[in-house]
N, C-alpha and C positions, 0 to 999 in steps of 0.2 A: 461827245459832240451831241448835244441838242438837236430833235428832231420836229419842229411845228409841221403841221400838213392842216391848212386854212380850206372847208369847203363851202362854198358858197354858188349860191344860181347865178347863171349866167344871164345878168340882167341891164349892161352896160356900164360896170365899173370900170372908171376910169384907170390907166396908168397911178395918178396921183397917191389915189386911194390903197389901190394896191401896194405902192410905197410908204403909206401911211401905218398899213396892218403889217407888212416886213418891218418896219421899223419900231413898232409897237409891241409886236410878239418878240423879238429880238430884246428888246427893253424889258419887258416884262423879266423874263427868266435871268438878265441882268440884275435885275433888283430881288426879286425873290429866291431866288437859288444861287446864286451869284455865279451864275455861267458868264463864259467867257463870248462876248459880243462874236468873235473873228470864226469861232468855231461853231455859232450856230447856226443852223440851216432852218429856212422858212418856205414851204413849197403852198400856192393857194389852187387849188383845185378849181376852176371853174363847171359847172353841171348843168348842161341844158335843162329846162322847168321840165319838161318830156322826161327827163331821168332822176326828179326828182321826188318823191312821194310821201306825202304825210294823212296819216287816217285816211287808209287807202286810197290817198286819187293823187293825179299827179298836182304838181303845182299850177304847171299851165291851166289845169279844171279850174283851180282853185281861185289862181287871177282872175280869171274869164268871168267869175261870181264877182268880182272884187273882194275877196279876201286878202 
């Protein structure tokens, strides 16, 4: 059983989207490993920018410059 865990800032992604990446990641490992669609699992993390940190600062610093 196939384990995806999607992390991503919590920046207002839609429902949609989030259906878009479950069914993307799910597809993927169908095509490439030929796992079986029914038995995979796709978990997406959401992470406030506050908990999120690259070259030491958090994201929120980072937006705030427009980065």
């Amino acid at each position: 059983m196939p384990y995806v865990n999607i992390k991503i800032t919590k920046e207002g992604v839609t429902p949609e989207q989030k259906a878009k990446l479950i069914q993307g990641a799910t597809q993927l490992l169908v095509d490439v490993l030929g796992k079986n669609p029914k038995t995979t699992v796709v978990v997406i993390d959401e992470v406030e920018t506050d908990n999120w940190g690259i070259g030491g600062e958090s994201v929120t610093t980072r937006r705030k410059r427009g980065e």
